[in-house]
The first five atom37 places (N, CA, C, CB, O) and aatype in JSON, in Angstrom:
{
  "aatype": [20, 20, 20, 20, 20, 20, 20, 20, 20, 20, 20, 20, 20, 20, 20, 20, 20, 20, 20, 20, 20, 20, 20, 20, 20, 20, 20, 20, 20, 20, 20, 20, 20, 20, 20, 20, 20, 20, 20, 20, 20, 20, 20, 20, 20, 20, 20, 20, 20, 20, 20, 20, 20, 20, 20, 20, 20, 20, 20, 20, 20, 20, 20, 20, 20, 20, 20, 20, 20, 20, 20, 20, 20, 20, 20, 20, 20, 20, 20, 20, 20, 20, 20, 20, 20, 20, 20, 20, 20, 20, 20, 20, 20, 20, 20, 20, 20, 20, 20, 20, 20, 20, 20, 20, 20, 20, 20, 20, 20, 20, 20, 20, 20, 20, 20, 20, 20, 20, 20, 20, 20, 20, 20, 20, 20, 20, 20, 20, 20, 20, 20, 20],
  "atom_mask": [
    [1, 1, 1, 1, 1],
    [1, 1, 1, 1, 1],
    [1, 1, 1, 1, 1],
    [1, 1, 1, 1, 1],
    [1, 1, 1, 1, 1],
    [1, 1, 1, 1, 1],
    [1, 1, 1, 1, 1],
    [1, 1, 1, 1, 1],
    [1, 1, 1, 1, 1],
    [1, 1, 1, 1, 1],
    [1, 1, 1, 1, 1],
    [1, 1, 1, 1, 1],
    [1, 1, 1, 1, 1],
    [1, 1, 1, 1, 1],
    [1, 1, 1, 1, 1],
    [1, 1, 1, 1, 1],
    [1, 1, 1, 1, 1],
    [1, 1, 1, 1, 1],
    [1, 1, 1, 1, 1],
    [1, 1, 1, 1, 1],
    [1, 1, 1, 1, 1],
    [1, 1, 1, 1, 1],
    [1, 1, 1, 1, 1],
    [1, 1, 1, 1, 1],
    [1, 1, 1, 1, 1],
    [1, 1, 1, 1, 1],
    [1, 1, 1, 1, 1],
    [1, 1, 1, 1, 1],
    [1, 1, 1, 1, 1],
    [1, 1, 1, 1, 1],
    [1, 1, 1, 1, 1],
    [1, 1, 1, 1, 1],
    [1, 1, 1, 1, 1],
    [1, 1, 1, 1, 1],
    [1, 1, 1, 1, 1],
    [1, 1, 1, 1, 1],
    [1, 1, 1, 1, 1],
    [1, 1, 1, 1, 1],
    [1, 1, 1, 1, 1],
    [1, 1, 1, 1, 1],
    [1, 1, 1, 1, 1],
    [1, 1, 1, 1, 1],
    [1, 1, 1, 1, 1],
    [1, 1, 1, 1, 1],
    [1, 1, 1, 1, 1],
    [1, 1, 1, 1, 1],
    [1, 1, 1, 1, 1],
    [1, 1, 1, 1, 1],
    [1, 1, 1, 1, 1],
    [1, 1, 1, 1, 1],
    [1, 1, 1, 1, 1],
    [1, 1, 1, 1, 1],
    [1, 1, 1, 1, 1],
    [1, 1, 1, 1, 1],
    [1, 1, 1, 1, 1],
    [1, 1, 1, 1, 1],
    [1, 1, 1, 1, 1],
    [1, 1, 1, 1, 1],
    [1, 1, 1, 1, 1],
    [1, 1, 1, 1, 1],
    [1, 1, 1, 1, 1],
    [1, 1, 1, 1, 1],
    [1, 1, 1, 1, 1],
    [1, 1, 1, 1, 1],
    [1, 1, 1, 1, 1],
    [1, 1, 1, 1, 1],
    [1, 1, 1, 1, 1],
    [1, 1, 1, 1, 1],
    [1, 1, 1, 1, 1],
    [1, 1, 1, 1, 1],
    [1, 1, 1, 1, 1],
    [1, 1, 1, 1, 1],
    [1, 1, 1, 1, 1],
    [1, 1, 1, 1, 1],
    [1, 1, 1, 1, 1],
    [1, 1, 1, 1, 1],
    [1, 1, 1, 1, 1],
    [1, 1, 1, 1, 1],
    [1, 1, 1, 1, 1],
    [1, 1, 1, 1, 1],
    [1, 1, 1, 1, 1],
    [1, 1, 1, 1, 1],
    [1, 1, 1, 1, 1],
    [1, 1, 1, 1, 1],
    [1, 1, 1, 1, 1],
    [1, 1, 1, 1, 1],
    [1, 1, 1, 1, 1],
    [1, 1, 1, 1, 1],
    [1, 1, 1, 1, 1],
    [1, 1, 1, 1, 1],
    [1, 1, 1, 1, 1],
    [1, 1, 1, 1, 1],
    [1, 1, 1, 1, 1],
    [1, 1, 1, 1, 1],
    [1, 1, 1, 1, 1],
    [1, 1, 1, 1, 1],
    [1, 1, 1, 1, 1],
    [1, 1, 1, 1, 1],
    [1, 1, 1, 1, 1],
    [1, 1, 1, 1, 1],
    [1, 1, 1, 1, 1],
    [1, 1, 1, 1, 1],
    [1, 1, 1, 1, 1],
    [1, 1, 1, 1, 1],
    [1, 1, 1, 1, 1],
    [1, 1, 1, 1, 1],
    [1, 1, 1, 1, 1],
    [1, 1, 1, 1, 1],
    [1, 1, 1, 1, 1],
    [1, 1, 1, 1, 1],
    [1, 1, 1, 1, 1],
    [1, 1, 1, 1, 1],
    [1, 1, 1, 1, 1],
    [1, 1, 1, 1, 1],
    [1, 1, 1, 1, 1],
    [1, 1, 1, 1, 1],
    [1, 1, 1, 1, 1],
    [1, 1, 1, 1, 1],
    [1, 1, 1, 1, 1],
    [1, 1, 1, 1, 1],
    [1, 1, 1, 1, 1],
    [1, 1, 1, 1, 1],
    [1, 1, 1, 1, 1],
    [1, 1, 1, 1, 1],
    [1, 1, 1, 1, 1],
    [1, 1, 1, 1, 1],
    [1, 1, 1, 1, 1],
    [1, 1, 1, 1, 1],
    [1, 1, 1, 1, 1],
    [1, 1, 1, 1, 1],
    [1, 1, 1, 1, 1],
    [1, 1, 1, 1, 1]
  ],
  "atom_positions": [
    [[14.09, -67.95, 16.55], [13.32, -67.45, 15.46], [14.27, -66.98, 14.34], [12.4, -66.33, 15.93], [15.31, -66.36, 14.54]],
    [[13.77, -67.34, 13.13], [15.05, -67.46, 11.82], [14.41, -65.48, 11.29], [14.57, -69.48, 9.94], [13.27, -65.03, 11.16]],
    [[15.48, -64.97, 11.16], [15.3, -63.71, 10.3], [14.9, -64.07, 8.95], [16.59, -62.86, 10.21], [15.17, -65.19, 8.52]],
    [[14.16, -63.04, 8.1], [13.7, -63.49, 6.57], [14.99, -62.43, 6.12], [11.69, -63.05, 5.89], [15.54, -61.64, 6.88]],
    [[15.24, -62.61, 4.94], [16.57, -61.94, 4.53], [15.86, -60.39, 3.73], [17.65, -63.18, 3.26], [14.86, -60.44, 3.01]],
    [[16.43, -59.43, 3.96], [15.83, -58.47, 3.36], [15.78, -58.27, 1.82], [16.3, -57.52, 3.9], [16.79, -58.31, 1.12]],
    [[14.66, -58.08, 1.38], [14.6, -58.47, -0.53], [14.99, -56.95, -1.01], [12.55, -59.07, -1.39], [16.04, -56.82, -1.64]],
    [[14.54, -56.34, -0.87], [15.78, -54.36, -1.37], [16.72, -54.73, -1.28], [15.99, -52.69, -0.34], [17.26, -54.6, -2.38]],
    [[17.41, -55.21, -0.57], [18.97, -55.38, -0.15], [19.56, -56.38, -1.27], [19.19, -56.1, 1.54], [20.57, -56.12, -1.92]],
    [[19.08, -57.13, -1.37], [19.62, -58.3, -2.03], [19.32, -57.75, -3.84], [18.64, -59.96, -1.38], [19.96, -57.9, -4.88]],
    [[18.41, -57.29, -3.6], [17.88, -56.78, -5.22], [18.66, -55.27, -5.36], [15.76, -56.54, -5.37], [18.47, -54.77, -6.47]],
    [[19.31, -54.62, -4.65], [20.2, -53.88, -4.86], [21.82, -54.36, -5.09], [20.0, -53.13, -3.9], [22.75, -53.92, -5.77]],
    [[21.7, -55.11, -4.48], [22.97, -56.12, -4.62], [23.1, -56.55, -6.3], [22.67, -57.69, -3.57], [24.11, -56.47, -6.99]],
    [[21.72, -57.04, -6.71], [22.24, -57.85, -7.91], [22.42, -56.82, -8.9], [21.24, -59.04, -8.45], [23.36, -56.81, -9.69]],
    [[21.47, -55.94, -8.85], [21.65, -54.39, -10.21], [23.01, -53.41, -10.04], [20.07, -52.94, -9.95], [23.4, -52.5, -10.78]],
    [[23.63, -53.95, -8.71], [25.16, -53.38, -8.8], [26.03, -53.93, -9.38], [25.78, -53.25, -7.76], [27.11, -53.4, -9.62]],
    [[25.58, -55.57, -9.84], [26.55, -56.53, -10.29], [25.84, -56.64, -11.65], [26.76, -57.98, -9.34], [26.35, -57.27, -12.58]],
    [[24.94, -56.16, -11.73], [24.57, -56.42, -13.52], [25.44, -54.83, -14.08], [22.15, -56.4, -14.02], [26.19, -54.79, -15.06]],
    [[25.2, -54.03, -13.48], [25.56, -52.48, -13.84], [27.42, -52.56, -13.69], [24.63, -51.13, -12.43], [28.18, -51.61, -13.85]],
    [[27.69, -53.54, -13.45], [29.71, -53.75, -13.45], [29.89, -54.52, -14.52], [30.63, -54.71, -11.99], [31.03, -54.47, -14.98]],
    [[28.82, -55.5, -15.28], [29.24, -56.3, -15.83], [28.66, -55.92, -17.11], [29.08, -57.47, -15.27], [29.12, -56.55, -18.06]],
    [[27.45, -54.76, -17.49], [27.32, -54.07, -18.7], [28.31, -53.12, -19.06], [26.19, -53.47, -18.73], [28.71, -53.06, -20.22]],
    [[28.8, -52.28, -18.08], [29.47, -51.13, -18.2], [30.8, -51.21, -19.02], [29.7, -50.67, -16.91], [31.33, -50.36, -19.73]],
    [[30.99, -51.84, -18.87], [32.69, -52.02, -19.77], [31.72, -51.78, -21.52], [33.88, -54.49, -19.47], [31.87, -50.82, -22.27]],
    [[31.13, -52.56, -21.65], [30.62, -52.6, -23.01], [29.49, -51.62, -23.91], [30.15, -53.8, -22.98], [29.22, -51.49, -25.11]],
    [[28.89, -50.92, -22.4], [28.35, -49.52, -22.97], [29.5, -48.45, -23.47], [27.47, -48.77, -21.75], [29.68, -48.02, -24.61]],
    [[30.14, -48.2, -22.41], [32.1, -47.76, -22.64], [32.36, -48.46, -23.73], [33.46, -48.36, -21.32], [31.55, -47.74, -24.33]],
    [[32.7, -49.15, -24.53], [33.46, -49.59, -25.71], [32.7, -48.95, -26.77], [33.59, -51.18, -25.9], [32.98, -48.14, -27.66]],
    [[31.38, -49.69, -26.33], [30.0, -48.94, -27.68], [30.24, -47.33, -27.84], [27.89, -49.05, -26.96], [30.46, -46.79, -28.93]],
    [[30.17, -46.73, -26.71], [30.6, -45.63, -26.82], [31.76, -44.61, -27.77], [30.76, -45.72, -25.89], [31.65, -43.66, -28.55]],
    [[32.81, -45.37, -27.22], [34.36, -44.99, -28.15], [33.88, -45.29, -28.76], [35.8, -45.43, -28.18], [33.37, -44.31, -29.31]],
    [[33.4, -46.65, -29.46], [33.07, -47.15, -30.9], [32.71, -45.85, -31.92], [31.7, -48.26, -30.82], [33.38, -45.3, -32.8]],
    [[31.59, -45.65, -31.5], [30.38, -44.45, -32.17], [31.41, -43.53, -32.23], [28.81, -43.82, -31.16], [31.73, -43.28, -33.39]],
    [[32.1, -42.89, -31.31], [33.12, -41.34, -31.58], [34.03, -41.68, -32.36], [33.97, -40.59, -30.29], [34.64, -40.94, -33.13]],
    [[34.17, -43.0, -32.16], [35.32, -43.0, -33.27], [35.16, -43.26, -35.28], [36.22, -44.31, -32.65], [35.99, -43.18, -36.18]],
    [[33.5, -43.62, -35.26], [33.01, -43.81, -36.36], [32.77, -41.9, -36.77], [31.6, -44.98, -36.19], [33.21, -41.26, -37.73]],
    [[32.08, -41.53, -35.85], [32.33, -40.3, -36.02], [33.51, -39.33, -36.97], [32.42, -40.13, -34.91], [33.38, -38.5, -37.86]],
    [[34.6, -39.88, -36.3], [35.99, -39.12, -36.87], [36.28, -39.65, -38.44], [37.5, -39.58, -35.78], [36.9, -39.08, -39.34]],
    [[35.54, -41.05, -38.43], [36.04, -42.01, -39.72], [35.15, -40.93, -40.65], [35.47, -44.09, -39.77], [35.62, -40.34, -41.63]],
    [[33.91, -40.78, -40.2], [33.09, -39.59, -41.31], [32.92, -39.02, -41.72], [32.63, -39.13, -41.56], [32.32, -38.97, -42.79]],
    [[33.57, -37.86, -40.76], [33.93, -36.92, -40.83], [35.16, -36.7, -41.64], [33.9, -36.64, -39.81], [35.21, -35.64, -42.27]],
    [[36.49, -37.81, -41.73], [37.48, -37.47, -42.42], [37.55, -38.63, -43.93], [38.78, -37.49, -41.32], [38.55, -38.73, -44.64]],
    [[36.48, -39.27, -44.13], [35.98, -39.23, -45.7], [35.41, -37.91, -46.14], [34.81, -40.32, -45.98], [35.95, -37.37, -47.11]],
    [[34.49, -37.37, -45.61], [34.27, -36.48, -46.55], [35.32, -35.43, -46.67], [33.07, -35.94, -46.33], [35.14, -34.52, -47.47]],
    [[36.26, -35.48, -46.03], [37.36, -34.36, -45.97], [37.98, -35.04, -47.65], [38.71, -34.45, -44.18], [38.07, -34.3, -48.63]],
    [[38.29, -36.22, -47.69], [39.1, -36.78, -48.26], [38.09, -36.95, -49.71], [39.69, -38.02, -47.38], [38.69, -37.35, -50.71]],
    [[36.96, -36.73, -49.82], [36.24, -36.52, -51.11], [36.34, -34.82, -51.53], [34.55, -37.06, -50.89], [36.49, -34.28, -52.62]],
    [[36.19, -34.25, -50.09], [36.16, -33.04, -50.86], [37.96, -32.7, -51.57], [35.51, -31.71, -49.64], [38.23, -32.12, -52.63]],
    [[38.84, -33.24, -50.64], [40.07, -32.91, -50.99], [40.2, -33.33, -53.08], [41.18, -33.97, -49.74], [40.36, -32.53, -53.99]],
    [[40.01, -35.1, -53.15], [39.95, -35.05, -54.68], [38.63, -34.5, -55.45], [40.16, -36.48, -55.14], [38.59, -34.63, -56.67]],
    [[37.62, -33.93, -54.83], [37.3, -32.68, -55.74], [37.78, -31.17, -55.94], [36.2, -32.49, -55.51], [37.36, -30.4, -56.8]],
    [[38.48, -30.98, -55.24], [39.36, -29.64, -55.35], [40.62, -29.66, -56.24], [39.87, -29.25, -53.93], [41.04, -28.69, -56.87]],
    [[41.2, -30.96, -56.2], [42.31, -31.6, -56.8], [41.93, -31.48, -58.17], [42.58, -33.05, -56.33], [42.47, -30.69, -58.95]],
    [[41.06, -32.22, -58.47], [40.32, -32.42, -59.33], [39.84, -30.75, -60.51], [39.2, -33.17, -58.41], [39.73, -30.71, -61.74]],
    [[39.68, -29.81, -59.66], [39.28, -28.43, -60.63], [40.83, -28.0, -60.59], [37.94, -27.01, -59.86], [41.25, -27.62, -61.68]],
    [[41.7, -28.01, -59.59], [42.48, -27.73, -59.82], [43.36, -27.77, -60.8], [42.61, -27.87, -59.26], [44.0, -26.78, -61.18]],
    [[43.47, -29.16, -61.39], [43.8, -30.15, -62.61], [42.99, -29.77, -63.68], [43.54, -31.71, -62.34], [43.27, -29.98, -64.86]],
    [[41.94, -29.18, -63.25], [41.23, -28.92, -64.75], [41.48, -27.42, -65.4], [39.47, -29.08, -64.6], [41.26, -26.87, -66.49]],
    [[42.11, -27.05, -64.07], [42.26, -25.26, -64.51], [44.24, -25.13, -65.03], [41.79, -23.85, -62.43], [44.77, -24.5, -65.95]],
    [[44.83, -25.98, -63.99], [46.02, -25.95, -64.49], [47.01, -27.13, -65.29], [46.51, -25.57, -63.5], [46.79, -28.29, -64.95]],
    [[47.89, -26.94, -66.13], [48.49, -27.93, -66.45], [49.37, -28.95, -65.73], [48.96, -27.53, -67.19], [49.75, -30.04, -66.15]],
    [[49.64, -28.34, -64.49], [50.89, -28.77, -63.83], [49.77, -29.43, -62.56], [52.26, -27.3, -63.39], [48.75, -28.9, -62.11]],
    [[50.43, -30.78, -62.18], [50.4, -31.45, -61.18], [49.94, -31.4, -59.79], [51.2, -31.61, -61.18], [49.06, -31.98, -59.15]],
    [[51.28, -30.02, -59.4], [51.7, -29.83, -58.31], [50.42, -29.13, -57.85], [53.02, -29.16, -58.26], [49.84, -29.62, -56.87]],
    [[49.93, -28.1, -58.42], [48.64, -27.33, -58.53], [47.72, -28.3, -57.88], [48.17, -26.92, -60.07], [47.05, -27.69, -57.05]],
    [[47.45, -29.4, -57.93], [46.41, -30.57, -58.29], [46.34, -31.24, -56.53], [47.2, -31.96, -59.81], [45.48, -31.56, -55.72]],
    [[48.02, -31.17, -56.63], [48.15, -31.9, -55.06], [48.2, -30.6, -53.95], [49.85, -32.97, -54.89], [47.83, -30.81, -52.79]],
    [[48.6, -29.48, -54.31], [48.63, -28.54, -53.17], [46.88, -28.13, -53.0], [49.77, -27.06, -53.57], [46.58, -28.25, -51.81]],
    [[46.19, -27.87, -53.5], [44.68, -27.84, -53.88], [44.3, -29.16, -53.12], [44.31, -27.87, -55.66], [43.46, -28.91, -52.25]],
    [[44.61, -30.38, -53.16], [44.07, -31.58, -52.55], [43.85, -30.98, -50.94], [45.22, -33.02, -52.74], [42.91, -30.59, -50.24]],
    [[45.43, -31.2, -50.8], [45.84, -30.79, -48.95], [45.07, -29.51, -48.65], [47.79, -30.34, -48.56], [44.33, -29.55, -47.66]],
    [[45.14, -28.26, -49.43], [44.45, -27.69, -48.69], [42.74, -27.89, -48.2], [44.73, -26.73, -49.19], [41.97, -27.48, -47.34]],
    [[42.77, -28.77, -49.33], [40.82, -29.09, -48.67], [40.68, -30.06, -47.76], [39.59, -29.73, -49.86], [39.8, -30.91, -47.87]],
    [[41.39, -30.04, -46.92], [41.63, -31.08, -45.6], [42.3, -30.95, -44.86], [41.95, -32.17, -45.67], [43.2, -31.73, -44.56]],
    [[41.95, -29.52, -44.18], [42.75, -28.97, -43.21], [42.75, -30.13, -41.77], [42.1, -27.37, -42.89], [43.71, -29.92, -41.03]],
    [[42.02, -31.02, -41.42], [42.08, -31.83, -40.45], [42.62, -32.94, -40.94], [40.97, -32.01, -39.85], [42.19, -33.78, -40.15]],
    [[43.31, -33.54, -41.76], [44.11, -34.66, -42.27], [45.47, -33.75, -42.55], [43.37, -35.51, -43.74], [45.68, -32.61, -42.96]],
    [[46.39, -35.03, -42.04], [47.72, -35.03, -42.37], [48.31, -35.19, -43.67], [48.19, -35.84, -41.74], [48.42, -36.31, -44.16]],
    [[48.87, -33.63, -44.58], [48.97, -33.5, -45.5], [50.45, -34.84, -46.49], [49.02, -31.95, -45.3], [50.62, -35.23, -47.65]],
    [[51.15, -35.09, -45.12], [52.2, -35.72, -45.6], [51.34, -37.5, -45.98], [53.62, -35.6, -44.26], [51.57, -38.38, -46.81]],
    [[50.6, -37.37, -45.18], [50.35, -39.53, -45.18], [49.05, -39.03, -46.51], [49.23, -40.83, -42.75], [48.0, -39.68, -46.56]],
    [[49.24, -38.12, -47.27], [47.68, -37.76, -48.19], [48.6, -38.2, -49.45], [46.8, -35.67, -48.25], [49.57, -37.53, -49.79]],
    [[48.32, -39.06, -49.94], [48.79, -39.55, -51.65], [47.84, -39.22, -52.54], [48.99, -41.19, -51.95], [46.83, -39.91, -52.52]],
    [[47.89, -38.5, -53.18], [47.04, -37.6, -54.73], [47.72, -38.24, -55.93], [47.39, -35.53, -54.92], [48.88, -38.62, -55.78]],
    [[47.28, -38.36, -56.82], [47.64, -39.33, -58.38], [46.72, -38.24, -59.25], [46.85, -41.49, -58.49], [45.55, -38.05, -58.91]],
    [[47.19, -37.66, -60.16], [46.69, -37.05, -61.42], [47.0, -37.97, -62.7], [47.36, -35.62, -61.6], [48.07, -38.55, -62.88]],
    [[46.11, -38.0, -63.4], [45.41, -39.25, -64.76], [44.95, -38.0, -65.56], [43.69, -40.67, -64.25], [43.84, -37.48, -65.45]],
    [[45.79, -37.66, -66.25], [45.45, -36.93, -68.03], [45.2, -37.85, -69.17], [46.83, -36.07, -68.71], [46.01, -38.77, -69.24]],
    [[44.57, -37.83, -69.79], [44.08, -38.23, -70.84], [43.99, -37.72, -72.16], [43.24, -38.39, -70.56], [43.92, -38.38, -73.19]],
    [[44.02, -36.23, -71.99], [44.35, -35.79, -73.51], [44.54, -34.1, -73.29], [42.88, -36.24, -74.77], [44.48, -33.64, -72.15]],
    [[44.68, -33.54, -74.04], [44.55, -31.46, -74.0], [42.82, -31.02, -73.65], [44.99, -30.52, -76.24], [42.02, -31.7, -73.01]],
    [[42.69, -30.15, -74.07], [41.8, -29.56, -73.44], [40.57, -30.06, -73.93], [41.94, -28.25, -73.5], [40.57, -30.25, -75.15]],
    [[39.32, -30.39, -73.21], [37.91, -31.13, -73.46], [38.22, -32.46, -72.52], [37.53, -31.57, -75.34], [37.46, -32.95, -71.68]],
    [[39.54, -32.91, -72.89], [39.75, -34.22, -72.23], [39.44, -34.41, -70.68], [41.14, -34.56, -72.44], [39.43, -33.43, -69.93]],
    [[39.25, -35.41, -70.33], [39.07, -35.42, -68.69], [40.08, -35.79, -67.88], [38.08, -36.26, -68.24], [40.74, -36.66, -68.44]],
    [[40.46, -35.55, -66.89], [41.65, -35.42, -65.94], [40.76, -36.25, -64.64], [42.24, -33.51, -65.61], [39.58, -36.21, -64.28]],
    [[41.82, -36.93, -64.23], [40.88, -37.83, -62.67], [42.19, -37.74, -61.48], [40.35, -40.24, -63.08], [43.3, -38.26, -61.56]],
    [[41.65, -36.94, -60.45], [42.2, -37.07, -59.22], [42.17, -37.75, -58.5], [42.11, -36.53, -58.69], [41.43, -37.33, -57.61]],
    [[42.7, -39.01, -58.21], [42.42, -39.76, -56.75], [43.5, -39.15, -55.67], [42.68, -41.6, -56.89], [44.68, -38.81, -55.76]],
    [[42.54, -39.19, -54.61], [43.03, -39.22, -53.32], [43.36, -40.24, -52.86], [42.37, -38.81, -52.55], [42.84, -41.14, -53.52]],
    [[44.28, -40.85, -51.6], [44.24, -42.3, -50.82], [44.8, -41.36, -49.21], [45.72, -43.93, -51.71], [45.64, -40.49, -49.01]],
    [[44.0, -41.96, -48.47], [44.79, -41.56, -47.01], [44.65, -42.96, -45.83], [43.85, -39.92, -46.21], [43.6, -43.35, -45.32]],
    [[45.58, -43.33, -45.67], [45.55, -43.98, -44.25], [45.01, -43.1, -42.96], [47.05, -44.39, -43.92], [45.68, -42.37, -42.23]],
    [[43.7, -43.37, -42.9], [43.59, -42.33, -41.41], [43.59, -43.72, -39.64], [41.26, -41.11, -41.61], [42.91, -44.74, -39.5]],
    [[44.31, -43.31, -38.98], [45.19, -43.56, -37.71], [43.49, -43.93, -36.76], [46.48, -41.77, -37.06], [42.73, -42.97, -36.69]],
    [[43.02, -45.33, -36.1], [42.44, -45.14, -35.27], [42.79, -44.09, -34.15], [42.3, -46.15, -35.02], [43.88, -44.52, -33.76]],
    [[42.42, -42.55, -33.12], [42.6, -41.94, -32.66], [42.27, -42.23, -31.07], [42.26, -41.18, -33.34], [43.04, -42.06, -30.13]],
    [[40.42, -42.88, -31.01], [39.89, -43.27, -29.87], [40.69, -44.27, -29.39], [38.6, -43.62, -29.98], [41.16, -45.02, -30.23]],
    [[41.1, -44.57, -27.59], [41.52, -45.45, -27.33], [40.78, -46.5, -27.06], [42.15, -45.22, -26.7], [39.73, -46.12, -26.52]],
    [[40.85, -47.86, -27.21], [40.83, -48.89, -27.09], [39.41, -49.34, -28.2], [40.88, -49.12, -25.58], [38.47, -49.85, -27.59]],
    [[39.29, -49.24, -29.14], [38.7, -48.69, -30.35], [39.86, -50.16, -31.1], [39.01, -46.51, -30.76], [39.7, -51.36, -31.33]],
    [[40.62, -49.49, -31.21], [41.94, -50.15, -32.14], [42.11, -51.46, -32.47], [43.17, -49.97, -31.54], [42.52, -51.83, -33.57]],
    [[41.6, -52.7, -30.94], [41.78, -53.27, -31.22], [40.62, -54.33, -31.86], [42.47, -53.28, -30.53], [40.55, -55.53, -32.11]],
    [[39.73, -53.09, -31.98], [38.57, -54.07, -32.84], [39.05, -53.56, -34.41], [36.5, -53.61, -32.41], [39.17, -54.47, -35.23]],
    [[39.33, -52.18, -34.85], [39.63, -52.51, -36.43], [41.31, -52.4, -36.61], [38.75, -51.25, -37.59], [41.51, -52.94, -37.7]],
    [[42.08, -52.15, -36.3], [42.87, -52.57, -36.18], [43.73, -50.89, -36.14], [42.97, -53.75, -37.11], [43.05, -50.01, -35.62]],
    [[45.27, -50.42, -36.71], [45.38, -49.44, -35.84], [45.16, -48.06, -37.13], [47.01, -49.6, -34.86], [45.32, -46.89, -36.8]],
    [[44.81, -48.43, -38.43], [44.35, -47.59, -39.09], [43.12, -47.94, -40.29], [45.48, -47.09, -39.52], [42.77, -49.09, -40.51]],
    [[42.46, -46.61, -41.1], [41.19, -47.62, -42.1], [42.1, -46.83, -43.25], [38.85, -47.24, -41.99], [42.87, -45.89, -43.05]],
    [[41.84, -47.38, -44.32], [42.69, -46.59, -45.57], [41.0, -46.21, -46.22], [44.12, -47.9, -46.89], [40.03, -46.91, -46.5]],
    [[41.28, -44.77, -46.26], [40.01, -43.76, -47.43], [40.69, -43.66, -48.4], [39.44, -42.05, -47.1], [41.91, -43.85, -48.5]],
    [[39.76, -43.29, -49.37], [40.21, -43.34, -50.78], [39.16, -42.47, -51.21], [40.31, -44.8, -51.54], [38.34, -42.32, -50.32]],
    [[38.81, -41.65, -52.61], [38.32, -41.17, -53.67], [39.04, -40.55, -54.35], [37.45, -40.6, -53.53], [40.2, -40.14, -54.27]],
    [[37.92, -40.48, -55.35], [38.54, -39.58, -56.66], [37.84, -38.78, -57.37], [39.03, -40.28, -57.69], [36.83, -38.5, -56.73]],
    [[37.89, -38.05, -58.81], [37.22, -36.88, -58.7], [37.52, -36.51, -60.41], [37.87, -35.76, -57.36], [38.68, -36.3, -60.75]],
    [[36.49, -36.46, -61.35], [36.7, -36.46, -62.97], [36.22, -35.07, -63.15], [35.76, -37.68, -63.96], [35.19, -34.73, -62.58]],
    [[36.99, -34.11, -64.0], [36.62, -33.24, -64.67], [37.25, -33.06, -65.29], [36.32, -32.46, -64.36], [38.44, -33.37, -65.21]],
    [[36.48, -32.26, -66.55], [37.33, -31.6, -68.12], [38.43, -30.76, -67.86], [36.36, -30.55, -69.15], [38.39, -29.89, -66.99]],
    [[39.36, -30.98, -68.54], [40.09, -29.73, -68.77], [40.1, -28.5, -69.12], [40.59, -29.83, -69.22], [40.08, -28.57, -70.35]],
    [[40.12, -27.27, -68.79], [39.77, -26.25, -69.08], [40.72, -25.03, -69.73], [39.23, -26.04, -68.08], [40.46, -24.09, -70.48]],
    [[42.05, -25.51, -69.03], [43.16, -24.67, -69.46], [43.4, -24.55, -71.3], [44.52, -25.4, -68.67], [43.04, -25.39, -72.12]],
    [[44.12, -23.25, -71.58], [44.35, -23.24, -72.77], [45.61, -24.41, -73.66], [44.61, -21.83, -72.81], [45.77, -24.33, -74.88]]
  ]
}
C-alpha cells in the first residue's frame, strides 16, 4: 500500500523557499529607504546651510562670514567636503547669491552599489544686501 505524501509538509517546504528567495530583496528595499532617508534629511541641511550663508552675506561684507554661517547650519555634514561660492553684484540694495555644493558619501551598506559611492547636493540662496 503506497503512502499519500503529506500536503502541510510539502506546502511548508515551498513558503520556506519562497521566504529565502524574497528576503535578500525586502533587505536591500529596506537599506534602500534608510538610506533615502539620510539623502533628505541632508538636502535640507544643505538648503538651510545656503540660506544662512546667504543672510550672512547680506549682513556682512566679507566672505568668510558667508561660509562660516553656511557650516554652521549643518551641523550633520562635513564642514571640510561643504564648498560655499558668494556672487556680489553691487553695494547695498544689490543682491548677493550663496550657493552651497556638497558631495554627501552613500553611508548604508550595500546601498552603494546601486547609486554609486556618493550623490552631489547643491543649493543656493538670494538676498539683498543690507550692510552699510
Amino acid at each position: 500500500m503506497r503512502r499519500r505524501p503529506d500536503r502541510r509538509r510539502s506546502q511548508r517546504g515551498s513558503a520556506a523557499v519562497e521566504f529565502a528567495l524574497v528576503m535578500p530583496l525586502v533587505f536591500v528595499v529596506t537599506l534602500g529607504l534608510v538610506q533615502i532617508g539620510l539623502l533628505a534629511r541632508d538636502r535640507a541641511l544643505v538648503d538651510a546651510a545656503a540660506r544662512a550663508g546667504a543672510r550672512a552675506a547680506a549682513l556682512q561684507p566679507e566672505d568668510g562670514a558667508a561660509h562660516d554661517a553656511a557650516v554652521g547650519a549643518a551641523p550633520g555634514l562635513d564642514g571640510g567636503a561643504m564648498q560655499v561660492s558668494v556672487t556680489r553684484t553691487g553695494a547695498q540694495g544689490a543682491p548677493v547669491t550663496v550657493a552651497v555644493a556638497y558631495e554627501d558619501p552613500i553611508r548604508v551598506p550595500f546601498v552603494g552599489w546601486l547609486v554609486g559611492s556618493s550623490v552631489h547636493l547643491s543649493s543656493s540662496a538670494v538676498m539683498r544686501q543690507e550692510y552699510p
